[in-house]
ZAZA-739850 format. One record per atom (N, C-alpha, C): residue number from 1; residue in one letter; atom name; x, y, z. Coordinates in nm, 2 decimals. Last residue first. Layout:
n | res | atom | px | py | pz
NUM | A | CA | X | Y | Z $
...
END
This chain:
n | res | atom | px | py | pz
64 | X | N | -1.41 | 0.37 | 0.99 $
64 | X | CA | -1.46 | 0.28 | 0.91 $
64 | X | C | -1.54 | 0.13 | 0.95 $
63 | X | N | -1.42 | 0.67 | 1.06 $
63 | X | CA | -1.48 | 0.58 | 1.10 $
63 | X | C | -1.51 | 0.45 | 0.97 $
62 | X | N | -1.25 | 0.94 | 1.20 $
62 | X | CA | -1.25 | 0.87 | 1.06 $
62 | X | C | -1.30 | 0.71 | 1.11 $
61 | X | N | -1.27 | 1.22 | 1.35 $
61 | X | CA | -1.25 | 1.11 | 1.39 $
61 | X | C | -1.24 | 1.04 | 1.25 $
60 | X | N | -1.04 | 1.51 | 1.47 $
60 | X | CA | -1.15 | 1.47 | 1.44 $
60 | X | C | -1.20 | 1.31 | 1.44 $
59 | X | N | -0.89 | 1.72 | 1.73 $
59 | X | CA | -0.90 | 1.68 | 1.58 $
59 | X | C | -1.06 | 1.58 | 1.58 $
58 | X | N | -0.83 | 1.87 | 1.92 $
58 | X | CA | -0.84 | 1.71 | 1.98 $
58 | X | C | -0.85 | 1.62 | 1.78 $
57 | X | N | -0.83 | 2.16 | 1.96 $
57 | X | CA | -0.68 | 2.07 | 1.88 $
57 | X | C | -0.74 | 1.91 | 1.97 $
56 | X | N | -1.06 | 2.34 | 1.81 $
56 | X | CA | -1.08 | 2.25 | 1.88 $
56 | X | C | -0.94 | 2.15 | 1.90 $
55 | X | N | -1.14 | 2.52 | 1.61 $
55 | X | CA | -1.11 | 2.57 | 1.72 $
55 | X | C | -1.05 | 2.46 | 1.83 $
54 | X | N | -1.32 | 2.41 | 1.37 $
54 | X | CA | -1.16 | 2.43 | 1.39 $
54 | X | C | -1.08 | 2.45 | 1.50 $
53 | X | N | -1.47 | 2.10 | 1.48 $
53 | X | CA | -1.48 | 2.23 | 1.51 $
53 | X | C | -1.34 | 2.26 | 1.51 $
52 | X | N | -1.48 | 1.78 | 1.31 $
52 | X | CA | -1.44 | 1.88 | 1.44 $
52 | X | C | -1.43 | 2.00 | 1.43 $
51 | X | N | -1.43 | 1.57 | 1.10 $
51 | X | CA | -1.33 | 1.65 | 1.10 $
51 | X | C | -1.34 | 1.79 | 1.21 $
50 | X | N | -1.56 | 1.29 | 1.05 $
50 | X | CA | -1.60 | 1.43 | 1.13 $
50 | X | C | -1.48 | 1.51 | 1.20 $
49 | X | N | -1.59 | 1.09 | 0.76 $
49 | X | CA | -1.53 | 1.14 | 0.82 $
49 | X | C | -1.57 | 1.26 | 0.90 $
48 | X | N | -1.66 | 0.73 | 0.68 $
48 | X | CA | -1.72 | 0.86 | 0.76 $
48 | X | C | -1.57 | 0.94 | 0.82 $
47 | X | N | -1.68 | 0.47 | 0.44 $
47 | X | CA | -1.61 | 0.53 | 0.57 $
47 | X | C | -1.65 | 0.64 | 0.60 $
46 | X | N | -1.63 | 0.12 | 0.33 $
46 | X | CA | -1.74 | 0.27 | 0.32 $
46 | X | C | -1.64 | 0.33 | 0.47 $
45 | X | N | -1.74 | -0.12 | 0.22 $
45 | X | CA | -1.62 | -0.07 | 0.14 $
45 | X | C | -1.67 | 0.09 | 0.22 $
44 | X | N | -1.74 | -0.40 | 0.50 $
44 | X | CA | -1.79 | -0.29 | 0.38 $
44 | X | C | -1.69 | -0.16 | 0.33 $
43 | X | N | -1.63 | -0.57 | 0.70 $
43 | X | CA | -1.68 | -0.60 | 0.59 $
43 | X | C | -1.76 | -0.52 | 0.47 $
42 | X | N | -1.27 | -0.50 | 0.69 $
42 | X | CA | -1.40 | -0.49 | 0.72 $
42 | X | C | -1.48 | -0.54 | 0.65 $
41 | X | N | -1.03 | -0.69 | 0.61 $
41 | X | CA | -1.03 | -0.65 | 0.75 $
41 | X | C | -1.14 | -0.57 | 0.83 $
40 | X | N | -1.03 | -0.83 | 0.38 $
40 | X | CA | -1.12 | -0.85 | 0.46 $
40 | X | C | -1.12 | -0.82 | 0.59 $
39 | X | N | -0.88 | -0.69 | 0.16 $
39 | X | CA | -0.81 | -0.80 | 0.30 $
39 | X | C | -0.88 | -0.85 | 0.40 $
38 | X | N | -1.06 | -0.54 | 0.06 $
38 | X | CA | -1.01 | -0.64 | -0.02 $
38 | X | C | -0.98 | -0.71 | 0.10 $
37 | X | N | -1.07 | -0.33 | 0.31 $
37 | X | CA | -1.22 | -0.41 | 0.26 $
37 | X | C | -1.19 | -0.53 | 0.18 $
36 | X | N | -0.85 | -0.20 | 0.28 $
36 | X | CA | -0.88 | -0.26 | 0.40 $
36 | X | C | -1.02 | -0.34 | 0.32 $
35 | X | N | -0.88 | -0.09 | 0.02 $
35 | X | CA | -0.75 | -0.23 | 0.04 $
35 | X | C | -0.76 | -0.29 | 0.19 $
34 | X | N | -1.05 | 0.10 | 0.04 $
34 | X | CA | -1.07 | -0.06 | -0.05 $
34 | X | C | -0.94 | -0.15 | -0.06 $
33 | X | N | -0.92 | 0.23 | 0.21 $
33 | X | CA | -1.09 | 0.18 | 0.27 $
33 | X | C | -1.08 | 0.05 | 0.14 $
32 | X | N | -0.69 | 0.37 | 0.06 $
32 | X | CA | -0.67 | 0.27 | 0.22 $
32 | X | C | -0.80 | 0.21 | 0.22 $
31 | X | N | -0.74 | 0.27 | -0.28 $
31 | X | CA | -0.67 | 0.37 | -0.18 $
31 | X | C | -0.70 | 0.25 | -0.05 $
30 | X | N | -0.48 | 0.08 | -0.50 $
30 | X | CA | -0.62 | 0.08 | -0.39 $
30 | X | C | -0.57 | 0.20 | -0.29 $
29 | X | N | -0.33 | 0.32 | -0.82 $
29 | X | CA | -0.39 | 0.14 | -0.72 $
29 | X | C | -0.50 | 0.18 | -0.62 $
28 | X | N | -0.37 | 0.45 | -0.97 $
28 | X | CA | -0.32 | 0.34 | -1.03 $
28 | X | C | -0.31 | 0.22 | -0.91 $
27 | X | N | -0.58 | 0.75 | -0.94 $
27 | X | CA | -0.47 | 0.68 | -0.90 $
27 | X | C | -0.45 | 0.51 | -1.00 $
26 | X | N | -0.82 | 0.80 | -1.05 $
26 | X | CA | -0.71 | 0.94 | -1.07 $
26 | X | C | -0.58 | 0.87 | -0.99 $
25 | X | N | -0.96 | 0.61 | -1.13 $
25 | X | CA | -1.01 | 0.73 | -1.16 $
25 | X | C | -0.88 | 0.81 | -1.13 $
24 | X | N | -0.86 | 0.32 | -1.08 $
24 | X | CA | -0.92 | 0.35 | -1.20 $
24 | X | C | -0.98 | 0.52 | -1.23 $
23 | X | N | -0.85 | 0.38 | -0.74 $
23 | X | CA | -0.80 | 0.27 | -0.85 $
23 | X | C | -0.89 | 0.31 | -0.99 $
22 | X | N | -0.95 | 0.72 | -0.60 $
22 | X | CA | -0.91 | 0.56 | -0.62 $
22 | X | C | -0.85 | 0.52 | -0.74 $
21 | X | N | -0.99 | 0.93 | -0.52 $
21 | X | CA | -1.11 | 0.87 | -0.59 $
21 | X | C | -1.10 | 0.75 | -0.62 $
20 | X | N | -0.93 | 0.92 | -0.11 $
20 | X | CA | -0.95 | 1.04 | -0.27 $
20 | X | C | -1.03 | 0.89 | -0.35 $
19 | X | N | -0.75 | 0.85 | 0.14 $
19 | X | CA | -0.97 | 0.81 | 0.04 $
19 | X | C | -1.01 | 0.87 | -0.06 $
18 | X | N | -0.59 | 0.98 | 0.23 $
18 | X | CA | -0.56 | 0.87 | 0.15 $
18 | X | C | -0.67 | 0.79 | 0.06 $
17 | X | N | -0.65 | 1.19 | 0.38 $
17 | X | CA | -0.60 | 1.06 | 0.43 $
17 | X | C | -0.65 | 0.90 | 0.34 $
16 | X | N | -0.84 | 1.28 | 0.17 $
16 | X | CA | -0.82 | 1.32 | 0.23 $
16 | X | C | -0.79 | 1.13 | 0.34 $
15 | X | N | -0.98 | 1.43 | -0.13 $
15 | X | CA | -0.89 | 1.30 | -0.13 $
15 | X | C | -0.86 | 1.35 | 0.01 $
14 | X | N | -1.05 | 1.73 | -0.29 $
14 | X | CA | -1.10 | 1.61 | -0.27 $
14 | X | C | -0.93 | 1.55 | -0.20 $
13 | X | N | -0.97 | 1.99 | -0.33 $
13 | X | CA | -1.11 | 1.96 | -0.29 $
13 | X | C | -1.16 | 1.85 | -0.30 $
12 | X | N | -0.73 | 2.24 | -0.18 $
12 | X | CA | -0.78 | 2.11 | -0.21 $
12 | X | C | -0.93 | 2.09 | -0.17 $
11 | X | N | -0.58 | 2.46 | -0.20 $
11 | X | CA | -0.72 | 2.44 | -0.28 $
11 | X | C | -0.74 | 2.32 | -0.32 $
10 | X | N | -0.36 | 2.33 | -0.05 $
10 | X | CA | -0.38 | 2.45 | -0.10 $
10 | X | C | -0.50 | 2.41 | -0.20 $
9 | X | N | -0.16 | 2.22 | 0.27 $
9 | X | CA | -0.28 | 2.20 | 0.13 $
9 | X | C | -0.32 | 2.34 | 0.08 $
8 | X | N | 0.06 | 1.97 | 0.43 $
8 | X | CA | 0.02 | 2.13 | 0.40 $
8 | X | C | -0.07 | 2.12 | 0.27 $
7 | X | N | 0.21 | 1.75 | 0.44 $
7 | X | CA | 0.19 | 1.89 | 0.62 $
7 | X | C | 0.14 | 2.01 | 0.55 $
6 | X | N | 0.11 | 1.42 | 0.40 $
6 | X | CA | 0.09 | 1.57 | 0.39 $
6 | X | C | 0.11 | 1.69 | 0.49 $
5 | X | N | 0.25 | 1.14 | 0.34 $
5 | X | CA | 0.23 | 1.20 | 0.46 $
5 | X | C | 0.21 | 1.33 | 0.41 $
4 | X | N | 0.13 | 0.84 | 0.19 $
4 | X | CA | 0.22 | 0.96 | 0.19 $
4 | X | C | 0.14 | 1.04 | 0.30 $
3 | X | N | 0.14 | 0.51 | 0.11 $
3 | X | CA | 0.05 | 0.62 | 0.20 $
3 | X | C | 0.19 | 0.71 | 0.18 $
2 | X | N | 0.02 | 0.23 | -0.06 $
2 | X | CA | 0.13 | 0.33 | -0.10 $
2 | X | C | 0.05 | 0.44 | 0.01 $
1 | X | N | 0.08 | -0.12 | 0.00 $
1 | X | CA | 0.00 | 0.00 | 0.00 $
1 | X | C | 0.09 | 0.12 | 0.00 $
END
């Protein structure tokens, strides 16, 4: 699995820890939710993100 580390963004409007559009639309392999779902480590291809009040340094959550 291919993960890169980001410290900074500029008019971004998709893809975020690594769940952008994926295999066949703008990458060449699995992002992280369908290579956790291929391995059978969940049973569905799906994930939630609540990224938290800016004000707040506890951050947010990512729920698969």
């Amino acid at each position: 699995m291919i993960i890169g580390v980001g410290k900074g963004s500029h008019d971004l409007s998709f893809g975020i820890a690594g769940v952008g559009h994926g295999n066949g639309f703008n990458l060449l392999y699995n992002h992280l939710i369908v290579e956790i779902y291929e391995q059978g480590v969940s049973a569905s291809c799906a994930f939630s993100v609540a990224l938290g009040p800016k004000d707040i340094n506890d951050g947010g959550t990512v729920l698969i």
